[in-house]
C-alpha positions, 0 to 999 in steps of 0.5 A: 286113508290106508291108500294114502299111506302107502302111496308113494311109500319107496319114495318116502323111504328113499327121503329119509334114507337120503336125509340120514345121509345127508345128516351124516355127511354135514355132521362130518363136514362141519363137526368132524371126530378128532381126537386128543391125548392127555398125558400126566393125569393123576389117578385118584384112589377112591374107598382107601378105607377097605384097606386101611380100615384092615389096618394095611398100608398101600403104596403106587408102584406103577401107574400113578400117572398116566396118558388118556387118549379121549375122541369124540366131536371136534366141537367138544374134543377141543374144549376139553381141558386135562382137568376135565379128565378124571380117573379113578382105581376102586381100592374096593374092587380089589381082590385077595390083595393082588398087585393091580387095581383097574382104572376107569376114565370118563371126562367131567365138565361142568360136573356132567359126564360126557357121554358123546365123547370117549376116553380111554385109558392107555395104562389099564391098571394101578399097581399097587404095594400092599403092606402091615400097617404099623405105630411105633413111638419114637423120641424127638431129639433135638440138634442146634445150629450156630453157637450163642455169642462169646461167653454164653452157652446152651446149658438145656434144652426142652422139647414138648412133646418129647415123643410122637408116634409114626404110623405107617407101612411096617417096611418104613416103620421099622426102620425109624429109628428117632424123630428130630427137629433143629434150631439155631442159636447164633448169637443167643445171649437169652433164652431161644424158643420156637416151633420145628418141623420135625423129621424121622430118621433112621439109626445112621441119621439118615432121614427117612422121608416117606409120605405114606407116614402119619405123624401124630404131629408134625412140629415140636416146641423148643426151649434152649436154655442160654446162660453166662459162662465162664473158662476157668483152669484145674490145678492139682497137687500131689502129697505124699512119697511113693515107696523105695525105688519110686517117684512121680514122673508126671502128673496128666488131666484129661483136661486142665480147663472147664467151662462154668455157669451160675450165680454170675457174682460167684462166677466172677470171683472163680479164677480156678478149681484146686483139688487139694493135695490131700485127695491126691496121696501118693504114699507107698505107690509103686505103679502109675494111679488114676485119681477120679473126681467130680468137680463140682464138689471143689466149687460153690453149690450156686455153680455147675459144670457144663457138659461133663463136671468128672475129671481124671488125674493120672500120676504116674509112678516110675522107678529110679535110679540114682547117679553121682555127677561130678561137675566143675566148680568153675562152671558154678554161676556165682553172684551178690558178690560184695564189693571189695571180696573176692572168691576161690574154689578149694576144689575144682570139682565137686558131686551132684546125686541125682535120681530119675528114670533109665531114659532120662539119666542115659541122657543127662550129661553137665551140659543141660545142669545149671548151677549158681550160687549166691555169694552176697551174706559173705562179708568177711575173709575165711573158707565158708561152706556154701551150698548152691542151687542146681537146676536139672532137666525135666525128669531127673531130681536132686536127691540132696543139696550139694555144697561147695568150699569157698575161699573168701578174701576182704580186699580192703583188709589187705591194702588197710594193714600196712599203714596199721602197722607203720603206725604201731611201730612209730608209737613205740619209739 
């Protein structure tokens, strides 16, 4: 047995060498080794939780994306698709919080590894940014687009949550300044609600848009409130004198129109606000005075104010000086002249007191001073004292009312006399 064995032993040897050889050459031929680069493939981080569980936040610097070259059978090689391609960096095999993290490739189909192909990665390491995980709770703030139709405006808004939290790498949570969220209202006539996504933003209202950044919530609940409205004026009066020497040379609000909203029957009937002339005394002032108030005090309590119910109203006070015009009576417009009167000046001239300020005085010349007289209530022939009215610019008042002598003549007197008088005569013969 043991003879037959051996016998013919180098030439079984040489058999199988030669059938390994062969075995070789046909796989060659006909299966040969290739190879395949795939590029883009992502790069899983697998047990995060031995950094977050620390309370540390990481980012991918480098190495997020990478090319693996993979060889192997050219019957196997050229099914493999990217998808088949996974790599992974163990976040637990990191150590002392260094920069890299190693990657492993292998290539998965049909959920087995691939043992008779192999891949290798052309990025060896992920490098990694490792940071404090913070929280900070940061107020939603609500900003709209477009505007409600005529007539109507947003008078409040609600916001439910009015705050969330942001968790995330301390780098980007300190620089959170606000959440926000926006909505629009064109042409809102009622009340507008909805959900918006909400986003972060810095102190410049820059948004911050970082995905390594968990929100409690990402949307938010809105209600705007849309009411009528209704434009109406302020007016003010002063009372009062300012001391000796003074006078009001004007009286400014730092705006003369607000916008209301209310009860809809007492919004109609609302023309104006008036701020009586008693809360605005200016006795005895010798300097320029602000007078503040709030408006929703001048109007029924069924209304409000939109936006800011305060006003100011600036009087300001200014020194006079006083000067004597003369002016020519022929320049005095007259009319209501009766039929059949007719009239002359006594005088050709007459004076004027006025008071205002330096500027406006230097500039006031008869020129830009109208005066008329309305001569109607005269019937009769005689020399009456009438006094005229006189207009001046703005700036200069008058400090008394000026009168002027007219010569009056009835005209049907003078063409009724002589035959009086004839008649007379006749009767006495």
């Amino acid at each position: 047995m043991k003879e037959k064995m051996f016998k013919n032993l180098s030439l079984k040897i040489l058999s199988a060498i030669f059938a390994v050889v062969l075995w070789t050459v046909i796989v060659n031929v006909y299966d040969p080794t290739t190879s395949y680069t795939f590029s883009n493939v992502t790069v899983q981080l697998i047990n995060t939780e031995s950094l977050t569980d620390k309370n540390y936040s990481y980012e991918i610097v480098e190495g997020g994306k990478i090319s693996v070259y993979v060889s192997g059978p050219k019957s196997i090689v050229t099914n493999i698709k990217a998808s088949d391609i996974v790599a992974t960096a163990d976040l637990s095999k990191i150590s002392a919080f260094a920069d890299y993290v190693d990657i492993h490739v292998s290539v998965v189909k049909d959920g087995q590894v691939l043992n008779n192909v192999e891949a290798t990665p052309k990025t060896s390491a992920v490098r990694l940014s490792i940071e404090n995980r913070d929280t900070k709770t940061v107020n939603v703030v609500s900003e709209i687009t477009g505007s409600p139709a005529d007539g109507y405006a947003v008078v409040k808004r609600v916001l439910n949550p009015t705050s969330v939290k942001a968790t995330g790498p301390s780098s980007v949570i300190d620089n959170i300044d606000h959440a926000g969220i926006s909505f629009d209202v064109t042409g809102a006539t009622a009340d507008v609600t909805g959900t918006a996504d909400i986003h972060l933003y810095d102190s410049d209202n820059n948004e911050i848009n970082d995905s390594s950044v968990e929100l409690t919530q990402t949307s938010v609940g809105y209600t705007a409130q849309v009411v009528r409205t209704k434009t109406v004026s302020v007016e003010v009066k002063t009372s009062g004198k300012p001391a000796d020497g003074y006078r009001v040379s004007g009286v400014t609000l730092n705006r003369d129109s607000v916008v209301v909203y209310g009860d809809i029957n007492m919004l109609n009937s609302l023309d104006k606000i008036v701020i009586p002339a008693s809360n605005i005394n200016v006795d005895g002032l010798t300097e320029s005075k602000t007078f503040k108030f709030v408006l929703t005090d001048y109007i029924d309590k069924s209304l409000s104010i939109l936006d800011n119910q305060r006003i100011e109203v600036n009087v300001k006070i200014d020194t006079t000086i006083n000067k004597t015009i003369t002016l020519d009576t022929s320049n005095i417009k007259v009319s209501g002249l009766e039929t059949g009167m007719s009239y002359s000046f006594e005088d050709r001239t007459f004076s004027i007191d006025v008071e205002g300020s330096e500027a406006a005085l230097a500039a006031l010349d008869a020129s830009g001073i109208t005066v008329t007289a309305d001569l109607s209530t005269y019937t009769s022939s005689g020399t009456r004292s009438i006094t005229v009215s006189v207009k001046l610019p703005d700036g200069v008042t008058l400090k008394s009312t000026p009168s002027v002598n007219v010569l009056f003549r009835d005209n049907t007197e003078e063409t009724t006399r002589p035959t009086q008088e004839t008649t007379s005569a006749t009767t006495n013969n």
